[in-house]
VOGU-3710 file (C-alpha; in Angstrom, 3 decimals, decimal comma):
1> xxxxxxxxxx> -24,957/14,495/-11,770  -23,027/13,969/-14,848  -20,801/10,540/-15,342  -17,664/11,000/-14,399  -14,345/9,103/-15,493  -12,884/6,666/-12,979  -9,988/9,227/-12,684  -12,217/12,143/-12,597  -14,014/10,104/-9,583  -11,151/9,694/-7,712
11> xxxxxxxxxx> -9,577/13,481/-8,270  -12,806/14,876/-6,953  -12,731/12,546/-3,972  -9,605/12,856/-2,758  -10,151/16,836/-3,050  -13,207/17,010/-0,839  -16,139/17,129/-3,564  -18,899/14,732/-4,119  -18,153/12,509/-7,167  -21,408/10,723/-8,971
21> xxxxxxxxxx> -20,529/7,869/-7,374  -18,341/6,259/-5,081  -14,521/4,985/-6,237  -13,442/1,483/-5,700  -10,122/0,654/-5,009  -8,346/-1,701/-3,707  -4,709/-3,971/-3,067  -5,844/-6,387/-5,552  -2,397/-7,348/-7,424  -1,339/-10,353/-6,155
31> xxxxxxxxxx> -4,672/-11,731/-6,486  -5,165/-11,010/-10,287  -1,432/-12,127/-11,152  -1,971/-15,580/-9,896  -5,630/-16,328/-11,635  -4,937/-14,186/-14,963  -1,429/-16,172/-15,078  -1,745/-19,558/-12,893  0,052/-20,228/-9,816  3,575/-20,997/-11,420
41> xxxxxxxxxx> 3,818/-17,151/-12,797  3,872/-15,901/-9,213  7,650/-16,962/-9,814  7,323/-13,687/-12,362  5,745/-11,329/-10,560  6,977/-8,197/-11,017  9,505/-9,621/-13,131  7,496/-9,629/-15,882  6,523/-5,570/-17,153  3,975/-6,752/-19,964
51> xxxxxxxxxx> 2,148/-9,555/-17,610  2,641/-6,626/-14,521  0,902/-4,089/-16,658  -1,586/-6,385/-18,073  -2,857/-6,688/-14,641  -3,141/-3,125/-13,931  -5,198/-2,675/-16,871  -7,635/-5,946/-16,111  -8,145/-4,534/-12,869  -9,648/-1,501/-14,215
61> xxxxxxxxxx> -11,522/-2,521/-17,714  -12,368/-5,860/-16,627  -13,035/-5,902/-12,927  -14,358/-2,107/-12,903  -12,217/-0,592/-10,142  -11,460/3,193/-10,761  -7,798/3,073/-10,208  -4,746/-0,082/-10,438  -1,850/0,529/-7,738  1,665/-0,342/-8,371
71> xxxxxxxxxx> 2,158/-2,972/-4,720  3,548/-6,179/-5,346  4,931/-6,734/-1,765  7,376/-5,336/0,975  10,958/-6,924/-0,763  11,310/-5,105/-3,921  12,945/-1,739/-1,574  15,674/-4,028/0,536  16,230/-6,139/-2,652  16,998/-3,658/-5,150
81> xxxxxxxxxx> 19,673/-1,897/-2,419  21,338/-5,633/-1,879  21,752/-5,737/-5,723  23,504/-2,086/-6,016  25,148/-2,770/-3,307  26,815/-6,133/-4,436  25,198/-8,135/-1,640  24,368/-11,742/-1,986  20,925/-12,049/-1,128  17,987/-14,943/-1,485
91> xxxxxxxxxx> 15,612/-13,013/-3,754  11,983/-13,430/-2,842  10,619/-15,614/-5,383  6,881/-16,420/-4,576  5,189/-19,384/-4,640  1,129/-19,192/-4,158  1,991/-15,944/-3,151  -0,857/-14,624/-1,128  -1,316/-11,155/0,930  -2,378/-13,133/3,664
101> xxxxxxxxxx> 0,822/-15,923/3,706  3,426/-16,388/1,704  5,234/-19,193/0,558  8,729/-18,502/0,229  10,973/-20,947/-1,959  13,704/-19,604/0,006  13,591/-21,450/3,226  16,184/-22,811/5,889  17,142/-22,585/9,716  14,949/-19,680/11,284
111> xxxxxxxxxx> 17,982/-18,857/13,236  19,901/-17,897/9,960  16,837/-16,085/7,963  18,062/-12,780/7,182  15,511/-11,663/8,807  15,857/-12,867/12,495  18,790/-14,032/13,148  21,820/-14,067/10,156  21,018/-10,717/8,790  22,850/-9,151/5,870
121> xxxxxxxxxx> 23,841/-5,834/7,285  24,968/-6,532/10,827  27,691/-3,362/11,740  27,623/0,599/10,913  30,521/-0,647/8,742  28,449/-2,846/6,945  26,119/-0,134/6,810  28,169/2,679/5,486  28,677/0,376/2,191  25,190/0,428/1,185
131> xxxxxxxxxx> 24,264/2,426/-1,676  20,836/3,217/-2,780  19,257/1,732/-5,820  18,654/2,794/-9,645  14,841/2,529/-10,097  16,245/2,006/-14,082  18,597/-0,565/-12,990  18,472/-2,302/-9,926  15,692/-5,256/-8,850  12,600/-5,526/-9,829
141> xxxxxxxxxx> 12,178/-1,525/-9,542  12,835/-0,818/-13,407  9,907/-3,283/-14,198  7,685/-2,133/-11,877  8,601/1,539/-13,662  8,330/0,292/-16,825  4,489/-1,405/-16,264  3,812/2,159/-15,004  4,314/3,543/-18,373  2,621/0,506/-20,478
151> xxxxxxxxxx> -0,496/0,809/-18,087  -0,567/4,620/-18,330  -0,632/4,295/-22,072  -3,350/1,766/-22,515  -5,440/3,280/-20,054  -5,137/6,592/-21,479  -6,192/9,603/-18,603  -9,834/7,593/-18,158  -8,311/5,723/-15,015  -5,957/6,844/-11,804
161> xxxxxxxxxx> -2,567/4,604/-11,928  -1,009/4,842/-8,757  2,520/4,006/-6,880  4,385/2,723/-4,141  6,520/4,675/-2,020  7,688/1,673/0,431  8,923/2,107/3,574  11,948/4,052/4,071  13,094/1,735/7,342  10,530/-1,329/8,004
171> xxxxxxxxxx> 10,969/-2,526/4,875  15,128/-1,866/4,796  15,153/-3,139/8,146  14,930/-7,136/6,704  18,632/-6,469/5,674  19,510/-5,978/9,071  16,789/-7,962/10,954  13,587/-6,904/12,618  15,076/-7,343/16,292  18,506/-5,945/16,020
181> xxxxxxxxxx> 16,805/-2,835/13,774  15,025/-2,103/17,109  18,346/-2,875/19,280  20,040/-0,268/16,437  17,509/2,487/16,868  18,232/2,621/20,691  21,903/1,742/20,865  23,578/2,565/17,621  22,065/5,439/15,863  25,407/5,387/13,038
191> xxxxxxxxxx> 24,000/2,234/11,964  20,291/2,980/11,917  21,214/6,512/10,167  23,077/4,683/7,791  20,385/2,124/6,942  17,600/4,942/6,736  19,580/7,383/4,433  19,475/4,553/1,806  16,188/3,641/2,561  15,223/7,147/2,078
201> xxxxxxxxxx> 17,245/8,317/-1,118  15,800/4,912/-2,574  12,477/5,761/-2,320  13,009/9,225/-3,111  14,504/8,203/-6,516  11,680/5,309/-6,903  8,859/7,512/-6,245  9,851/10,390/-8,842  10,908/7,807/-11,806  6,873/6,355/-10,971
211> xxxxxxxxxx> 5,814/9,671/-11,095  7,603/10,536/-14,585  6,311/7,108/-16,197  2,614/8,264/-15,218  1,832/7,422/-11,455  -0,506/9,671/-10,157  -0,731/9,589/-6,450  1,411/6,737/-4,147  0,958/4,966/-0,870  2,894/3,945/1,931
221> xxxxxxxxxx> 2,336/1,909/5,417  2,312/2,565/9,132  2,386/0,117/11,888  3,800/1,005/15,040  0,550/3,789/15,884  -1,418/0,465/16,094  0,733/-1,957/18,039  2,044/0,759/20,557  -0,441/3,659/20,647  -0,695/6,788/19,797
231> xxxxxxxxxx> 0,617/7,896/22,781  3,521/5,983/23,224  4,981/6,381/19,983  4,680/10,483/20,263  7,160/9,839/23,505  9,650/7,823/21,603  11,269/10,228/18,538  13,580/7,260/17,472  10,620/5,211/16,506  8,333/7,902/15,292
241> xxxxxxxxxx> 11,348/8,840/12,911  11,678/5,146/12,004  7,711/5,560/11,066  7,584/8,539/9,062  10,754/10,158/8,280  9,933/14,178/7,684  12,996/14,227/5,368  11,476/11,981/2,787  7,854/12,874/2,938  8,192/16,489/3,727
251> xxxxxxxxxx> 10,693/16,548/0,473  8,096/14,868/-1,464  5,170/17,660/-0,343  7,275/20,531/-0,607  9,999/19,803/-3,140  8,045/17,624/-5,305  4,134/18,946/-4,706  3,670/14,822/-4,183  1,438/13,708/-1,532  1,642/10,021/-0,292
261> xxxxxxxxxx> -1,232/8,219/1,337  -0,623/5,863/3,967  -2,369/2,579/4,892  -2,533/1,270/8,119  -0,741/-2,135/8,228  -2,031/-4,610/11,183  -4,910/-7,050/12,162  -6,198/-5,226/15,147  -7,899/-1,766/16,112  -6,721/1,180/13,936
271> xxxxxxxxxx> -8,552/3,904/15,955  -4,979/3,968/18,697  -2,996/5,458/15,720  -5,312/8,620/14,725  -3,511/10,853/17,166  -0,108/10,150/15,318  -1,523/10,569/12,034  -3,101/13,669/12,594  0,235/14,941/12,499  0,925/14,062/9,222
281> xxxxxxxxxx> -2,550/15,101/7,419  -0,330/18,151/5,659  0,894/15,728/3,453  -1,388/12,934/3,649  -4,211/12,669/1,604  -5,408/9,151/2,222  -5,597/6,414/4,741  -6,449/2,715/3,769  -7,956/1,695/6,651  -7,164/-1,863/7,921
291> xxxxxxxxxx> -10,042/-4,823/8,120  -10,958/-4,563/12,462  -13,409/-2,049/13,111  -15,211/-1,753/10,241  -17,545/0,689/9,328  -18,461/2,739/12,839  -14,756/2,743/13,197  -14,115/4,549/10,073  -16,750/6,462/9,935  -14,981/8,212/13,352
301> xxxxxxxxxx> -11,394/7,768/11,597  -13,471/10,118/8,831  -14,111/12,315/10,835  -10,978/13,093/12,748  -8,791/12,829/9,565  -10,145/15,335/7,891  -9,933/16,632/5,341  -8,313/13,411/4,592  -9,912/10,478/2,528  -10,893/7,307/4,035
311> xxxxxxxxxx> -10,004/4,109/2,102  -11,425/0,467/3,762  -12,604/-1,752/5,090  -15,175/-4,309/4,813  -12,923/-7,339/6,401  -10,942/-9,069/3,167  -10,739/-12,792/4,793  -14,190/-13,105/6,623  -16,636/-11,172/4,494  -14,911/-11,178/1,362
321> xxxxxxxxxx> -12,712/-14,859/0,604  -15,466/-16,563/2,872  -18,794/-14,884/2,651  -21,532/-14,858/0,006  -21,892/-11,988/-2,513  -24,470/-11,259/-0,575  -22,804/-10,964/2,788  -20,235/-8,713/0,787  -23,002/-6,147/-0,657  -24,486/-5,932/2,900
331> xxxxxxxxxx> -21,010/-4,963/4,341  -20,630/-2,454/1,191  -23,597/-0,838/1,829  -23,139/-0,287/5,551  -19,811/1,022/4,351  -21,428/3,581/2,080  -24,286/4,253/4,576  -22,024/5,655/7,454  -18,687/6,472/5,746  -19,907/7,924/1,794
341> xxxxxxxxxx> -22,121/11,299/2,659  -19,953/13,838/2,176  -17,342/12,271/-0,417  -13,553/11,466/0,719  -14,348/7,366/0,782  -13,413/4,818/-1,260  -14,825/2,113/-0,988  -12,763/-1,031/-0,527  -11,730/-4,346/1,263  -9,577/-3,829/4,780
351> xxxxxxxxxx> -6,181/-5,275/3,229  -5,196/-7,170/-0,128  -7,410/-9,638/-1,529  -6,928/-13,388/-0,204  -5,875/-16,030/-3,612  -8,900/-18,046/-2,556  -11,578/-15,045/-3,287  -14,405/-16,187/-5,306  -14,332/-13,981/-7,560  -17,965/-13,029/-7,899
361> xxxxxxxxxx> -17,458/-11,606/-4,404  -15,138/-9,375/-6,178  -17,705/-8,381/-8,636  -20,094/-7,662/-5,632  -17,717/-5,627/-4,838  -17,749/-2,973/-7,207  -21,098/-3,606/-7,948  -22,126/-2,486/-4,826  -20,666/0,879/-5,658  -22,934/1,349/-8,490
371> xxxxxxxxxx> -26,199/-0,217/-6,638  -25,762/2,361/-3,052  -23,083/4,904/-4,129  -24,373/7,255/-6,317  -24,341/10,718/-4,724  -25,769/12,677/-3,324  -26,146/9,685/-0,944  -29,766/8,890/0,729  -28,473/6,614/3,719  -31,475/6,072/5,421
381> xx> -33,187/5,195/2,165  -30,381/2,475/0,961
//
């Protein structure tokens, strides 16, 4: 089979076909920021569009993946609304930011985080003065816009550059607090209406300026399928709003034409959720499958998402910060063994990459790609 470019890869993957090889991709943002820039420019990150878009472009000429992703973290949604809407809010500055714990300069009594227990946003009158943000104005959303447009340029059509769609409510729901968001959803829908129309416009607007600087395809999260079960969460439509609301994403698909991948956001089993996100596959085109299952586990998530593609999961913290590049090949190529026949896989770690990563684990990485993945794949001869 003829070479392919990384985008031309990832096009034919995500449509079904066979590319030459397998993709890699991966949450590896965070990561790169701190070693390209040193630990004291995670105080810039995504506050810096040049640095930001620097790092896209490493990730793809330099470390070899076939795509870059536009993810910092889960504030830049709740913080650009706080600045449109005049709120006075502790911005997240990071320090040794890492996907796995971060340090937060901001710090204090527990009992008045935002978060917890002294949120922002504590009434339906409070609510109702939210407005949403301008992804040209507000936060860190015009610079995350902006390195869009610098990274699509330098990379030229040879590479995918993808977005972020956020969260429409988990990640507005730090302005009012994780515990009185749930207490809202069940006892005061005006507020959590309130709180989710903003979320939603938000995104809405952030997604389509992305798309107009040169994103290609975006990704957002899911959590409750895994905590609660499938089950559950079908029999509770407050919460299965809260997770995917059909008037942003359904907008997106049918408005727009713009599909949004999810990924699966939690340490434990991901196989509970499949029976919620089959209900979404219309206008989902990717999962990226958390780290706890590994490869049986999404080989059968493969299966029963089709004609979705499967993004994961050798596990980020065990095989790839503290195993050898050998352990990480090993888990690659048992990846590519039971998940690549067939295309729709990508081949990548369960969840972000941890700061400690050696990073000729990261190398093994996508070099296991080229040493297993070429189609049409042989697995009982790998």
């Amino acid at each position: 089979m003829a070479q392919m470019t990384s985008k031309q890869r990832i096009m034919a993957t995500t449509s079904g076909k066979e590319p030459d090889r397998v993709p890699v991709g991966g949450m590896v943002n965070d990561f790169l920021y701190l070693h390209l820039y040193g630990p004291d420019a995670m105080l810039t990150f995504a506050r810096d569009e040049k640095k930001y878009a620097d790092m896209m472009v490493f990730a793809c000429k330099e470390l070899g993946l076939d795509s870059c992703g536009n993810v910092p973290d889960t504030n830049w949604l709740w913080e650009a609304v706080a600045e449109a809407s005049g709120l006075n809010y502790p911005a997240s500055y990071w320090k040794g930011f890492g996907a796995q714990g971060p340090d937060r300069l901001y710090s204090g009594d527990p009992l008045k985080d935002i978060v917890h227990g002294d949120p922002l946003i504590k009434t339906a009158k409070d609510a109702l003065k939210l407005k949403p943000a301008d992804p040209y104005q507000h936060g860190r959303l015009p610079v995350m816009v902006k390195a869009i447009e610098l990274a699509k340029k330098e990379l030229k059509d040879d590479w995918g550059v993808g977005g972020t769609a956020g969260h429409p409510s988990w990640d507005m729901a730090i302005l009012t607090g994780w515990p009185q968001m749930f207490m809202a959803m069940k006892k005061d829908p005006p507020f959590w209406n309130a709180i989710m129309e903003v979320g939603i416009e938000t995104c809405t607007r952030f997604v389509l300026a992305q798309a107009k600087a040169g994103a290609g395809s975006f990704s957002s999260v899911s959590l409750l399928p895994m905590w609660v079960g499938s089950d559950e969460l079908l029999q509770n439509p407050v919460w299965l709003h809260a997770e995917h609301p059909p008037e942003f994403y359904n907008r997106m698909f049918n408005e727009f034409k713009i599909k949004i991948g999810v990924h699966p956001c939690t340490v434990g089993p991901f196989l509970p959720g499949i029976k919620v996100w089959k209900t979404w596959l219309e206008h989902c085109p990717s999962f990226a499958m958390p780290e706890c299952g590994g490869a049986d586990a999404l080989a059968i998530a493969k299966k029963e998402l089709a004609p979705a593609t499967m993004i994961g999961n050798f596990h980020p913290l065990d095989v790839l910060c503290h195993g050898t590049p050998q352990d990480v090949e090993n888990a690659c190529k048992e990846l590519i063994q039971k998940c690549a026949p067939g295309g729709r896989f990508i081949l990548s770690p369960g969840c972000g990459v941890p700061v400690a990563t050696p990073y000729e684990n990261l190398k093994a990485w996508v070099n296991s790609a080229e040493k297993f993945g070429h189609y049409p794949i042989e697995a009982d001869k790998l």
